[in-house]
N, C-alpha and C positions, 0 to 999 in steps of 0.2 A: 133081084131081091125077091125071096120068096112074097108072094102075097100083094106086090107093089109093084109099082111100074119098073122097071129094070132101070137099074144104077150105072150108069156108067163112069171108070175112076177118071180122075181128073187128074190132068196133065202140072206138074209142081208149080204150083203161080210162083213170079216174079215180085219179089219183095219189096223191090228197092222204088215203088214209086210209093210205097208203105210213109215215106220220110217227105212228104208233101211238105209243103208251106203255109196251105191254111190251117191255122189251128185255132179252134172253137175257143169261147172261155170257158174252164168249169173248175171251179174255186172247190177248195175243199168244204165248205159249208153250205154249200149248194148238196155237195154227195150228200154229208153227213145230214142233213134234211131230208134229204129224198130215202134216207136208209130210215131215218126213223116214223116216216111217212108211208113205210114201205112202199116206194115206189120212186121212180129218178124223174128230175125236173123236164127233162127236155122231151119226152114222148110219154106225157100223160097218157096216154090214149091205150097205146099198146105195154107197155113198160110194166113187166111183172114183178113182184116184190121176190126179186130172187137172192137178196139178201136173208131169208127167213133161213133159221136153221135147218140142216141136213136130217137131223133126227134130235133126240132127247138128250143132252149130256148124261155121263153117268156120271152123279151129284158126289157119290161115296167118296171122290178124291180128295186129296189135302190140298190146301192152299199151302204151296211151296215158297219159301223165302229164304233166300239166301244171306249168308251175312254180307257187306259191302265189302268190297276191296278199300284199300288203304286211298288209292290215288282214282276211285272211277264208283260213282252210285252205281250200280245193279240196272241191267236193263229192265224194262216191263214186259214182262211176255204176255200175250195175250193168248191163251193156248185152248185146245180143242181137244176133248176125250175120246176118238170114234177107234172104229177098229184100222180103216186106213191108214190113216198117219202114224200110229204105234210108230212104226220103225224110224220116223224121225224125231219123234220125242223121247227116244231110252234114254239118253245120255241123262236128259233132263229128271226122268221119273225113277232112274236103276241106277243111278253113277253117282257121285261126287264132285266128280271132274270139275261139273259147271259152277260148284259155289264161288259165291262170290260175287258172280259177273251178271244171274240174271234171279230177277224175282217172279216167278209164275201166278197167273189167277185163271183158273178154268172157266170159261164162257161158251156162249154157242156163235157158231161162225159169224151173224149177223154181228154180233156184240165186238166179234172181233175186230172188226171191218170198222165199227160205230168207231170204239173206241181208239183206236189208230190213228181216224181220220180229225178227232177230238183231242188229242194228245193224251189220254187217259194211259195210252199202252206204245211201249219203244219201236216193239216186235211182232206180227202176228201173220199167223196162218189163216191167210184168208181165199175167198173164191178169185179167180182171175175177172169175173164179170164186177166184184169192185174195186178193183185197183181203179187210180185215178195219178194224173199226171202228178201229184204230191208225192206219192209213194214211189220208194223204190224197191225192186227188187233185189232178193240175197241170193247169187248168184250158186249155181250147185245143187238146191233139193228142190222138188216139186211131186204133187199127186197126181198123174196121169196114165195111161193107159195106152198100151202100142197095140191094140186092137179091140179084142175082147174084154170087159168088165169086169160083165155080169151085174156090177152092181145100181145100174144105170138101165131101166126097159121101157121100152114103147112098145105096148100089148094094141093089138089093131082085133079088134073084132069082125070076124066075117059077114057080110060082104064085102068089106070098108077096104081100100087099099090106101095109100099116102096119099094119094092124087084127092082123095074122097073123101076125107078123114073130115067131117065139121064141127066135132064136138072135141076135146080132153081133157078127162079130167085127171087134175093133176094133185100126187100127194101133198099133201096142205105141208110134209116136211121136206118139199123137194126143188123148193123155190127157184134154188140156184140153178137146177138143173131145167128149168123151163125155158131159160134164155136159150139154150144149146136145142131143145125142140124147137122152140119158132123158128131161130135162123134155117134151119133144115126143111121146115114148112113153109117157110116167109121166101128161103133164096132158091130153095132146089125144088119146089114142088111147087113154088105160086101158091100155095093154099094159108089161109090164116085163120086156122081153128080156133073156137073159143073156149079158151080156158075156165074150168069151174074145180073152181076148192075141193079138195076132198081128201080125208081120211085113206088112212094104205090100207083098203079093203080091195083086192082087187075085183073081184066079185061085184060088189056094190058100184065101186067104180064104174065098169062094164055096163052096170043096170041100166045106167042113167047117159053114157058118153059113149060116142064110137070108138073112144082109144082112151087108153089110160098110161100113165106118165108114172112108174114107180122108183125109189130109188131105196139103197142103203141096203139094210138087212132085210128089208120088206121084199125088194127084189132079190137077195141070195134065198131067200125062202120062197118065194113065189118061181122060183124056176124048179127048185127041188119039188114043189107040187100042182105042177103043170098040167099033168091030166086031171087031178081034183079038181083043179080052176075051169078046164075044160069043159068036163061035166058038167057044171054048175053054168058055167055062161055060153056053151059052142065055142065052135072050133075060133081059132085065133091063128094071128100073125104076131111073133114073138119077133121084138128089135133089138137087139143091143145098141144104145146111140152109140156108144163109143165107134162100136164098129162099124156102125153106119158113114159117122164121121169121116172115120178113114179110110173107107172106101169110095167117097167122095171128093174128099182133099187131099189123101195121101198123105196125110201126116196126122200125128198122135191125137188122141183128144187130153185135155189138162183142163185138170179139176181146179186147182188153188198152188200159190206159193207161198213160200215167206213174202212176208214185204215190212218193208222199216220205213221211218221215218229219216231219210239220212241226215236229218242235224243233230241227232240224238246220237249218233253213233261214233263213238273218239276213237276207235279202233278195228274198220271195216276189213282189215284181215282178218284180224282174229274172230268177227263174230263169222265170218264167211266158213273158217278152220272150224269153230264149235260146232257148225249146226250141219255141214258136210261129217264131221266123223262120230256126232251123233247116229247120222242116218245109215253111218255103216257098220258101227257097234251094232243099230238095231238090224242091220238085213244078218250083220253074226249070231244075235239072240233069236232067231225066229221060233226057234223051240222052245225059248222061254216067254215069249208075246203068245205062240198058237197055246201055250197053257194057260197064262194069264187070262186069255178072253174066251175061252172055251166054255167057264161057268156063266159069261156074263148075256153070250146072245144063244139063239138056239141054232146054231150050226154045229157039225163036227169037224174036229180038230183036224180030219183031213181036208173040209172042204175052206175051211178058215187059212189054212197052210197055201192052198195051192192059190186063194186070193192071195194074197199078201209075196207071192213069189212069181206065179205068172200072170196076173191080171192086171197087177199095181207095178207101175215104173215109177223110181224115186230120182232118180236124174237128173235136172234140168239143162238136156242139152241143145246143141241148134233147132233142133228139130220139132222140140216142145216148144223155143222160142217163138219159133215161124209160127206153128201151131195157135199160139196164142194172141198175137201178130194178126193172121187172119180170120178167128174168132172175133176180134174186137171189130176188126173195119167191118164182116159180114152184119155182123149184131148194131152197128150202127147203121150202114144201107137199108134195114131193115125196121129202122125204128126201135129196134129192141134194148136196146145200149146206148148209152150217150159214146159219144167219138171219142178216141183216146189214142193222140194222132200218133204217138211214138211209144215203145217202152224203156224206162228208165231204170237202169241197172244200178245197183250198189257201189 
């Protein structure tokens, strides 16, 4: 690894002792405390509020409502406006298709997570750092990444290598993404830098911390001005965790899934059918999503396109499940995650 101690890939761990027998207690009002406390019960110490939102919602959207079907109330979706997920919200935001079945209220990821866990919402797109043994997972779609991002960095300032790193500061909207730094720092490097709040300046960042933790559009724009950033604070070691990740576990990094409530749900095929052929209407619309959000952030429509096609995998196949699977055990070893001995599918 450029700038860091050399990474060696790691051989595909064995899953299957994944399905242990002790299992911790942790009640859904235990999460839902700990989210709106920002921070989870069982590792005060280290346990970062990585439920805080990814970024800003864009507000301008409508509150979608459906009318009810005859025989079934409208699920609650708890939904998210970013430029990732686009493609598996079209159905929802571009079609018709879904009336009926579900009623939409735009939130930021945290809220989603809150509300879920609250019964507030049926449905919702949330981080995989707060799934909890309540929720189940909707088999078929997910946010994750079969190597490269981009939209995920760990900026290492010169001298500092991973081994050396004691400071980062992390963007104040990047929360969820801090859990997936520690375990990297906490399990593969022994080190457990401390994290400080901060604004997605990376500049400023830098000023103050030997690495800094960017995520979302802050990172597709901070890579497009790499030598400005350069200038401004010396040379750097540029990370992509995603890639990091999987050059260390071999397998994906994943951001969030759906996850349901399964008592709420009378008809777990068809929501499974809805939210999979939403996801592929949108990967069909791409040239109508890369025009859509093209006014709304400051990238261009090529570099928007080529996120959305090669950086973003919408999948959720074995391989994101493992993935997510040893995310949680490593993030619990580590203190950084409450345990979450198994995962529960729809």
């Amino acid at each position: 690894m450029p700038g860091g101690t050399p990474l060696r890939r790691a051989t595909r761990p064995d899953f299957r002792f994944l399905r242990h027998s002790l299992r911790r207690e942790y009640h859904a009002r235990d999460a839902l405390s700990a989210l709106e406390l920002g921070r989870f019960p069982t590792w005060e110490k280290h346990a970062p509020a990585i439920l805080k939102c990814d970024a800003e919602p864009h507000t301008n959207l409508p509150h979608l409502t459906s009318v009810p079907s005859e025989n079934q109330a409208p699920l609650r979706v708890a939904a998210i406006s970013f430029l990732n997920p686009a493609p598996l919200m079209y159905s929802f935001e571009h079609t018709q298709q879904l009336a009926g079945r579900y009623t939409l209220e735009y939130m930021v990821p945290s809220q989603c997570a809150a509300n879920l866990l609250a019964g507030r919402a049926d449905l919702g797109l949330i981080p995989i750092a707060a799934l909890t043994p309540e929720l189940a997972i909707v088999p078929g779609c997910v946010i994750a990444s079969l190597d490269h991002v981009r939209s995920i960095l760990l900026i290492v300032k010169a001298p500092h290598t991973l081994a050396t790193v004691k400071t980062m500061a992390a963007d104040t909207a990047s929360r969820s993404s801090v859990a997936y730094s520690q375990v990297l720092f906490r399990h593969f490097f022994g080190t457990d830098p401390a994290v400080i709040p901060t604004p997605a300046d990376v500049a400023a960042m830098l000023a103050q911390a030997d690495s800094a933790l960017v995520i979302g559009d802050a990172a597709l724009l901070a890579l497009e001005n790499r030598e400005v950033i350069e200038s401004a604070v010396g040379p750097c070691t540029w990370l992509d965790v995603a890639h990091e990740w999987r050059s260390l576990t071999g397998l994906p990094w994943v951001a969030a899934v759906w996850a349901v409530r399964p008592e709420a749900v009378a008809d777990p095929a068809r929501l499974v059918a809805d939210l999979n052929r939403s996801r592929e209407l949108g990967m069909e619309h791409i040239d109508a999503i890369v025009e859509a959000w093209t006014p709304r952030i400051a990238l261009s429509a090529t570099s928007i396109r080529s996120y959305l096609t090669e950086n973003i995998h919408y999948t959720l196949d074995d391989e994101c499940a493992q993935a997510i699977q040893l995310f949680r055990r490593l993030a619990a070893e580590t203190g950084t995650l409450p345990e979450l001995p198994q995962l529960r599918f729809l």
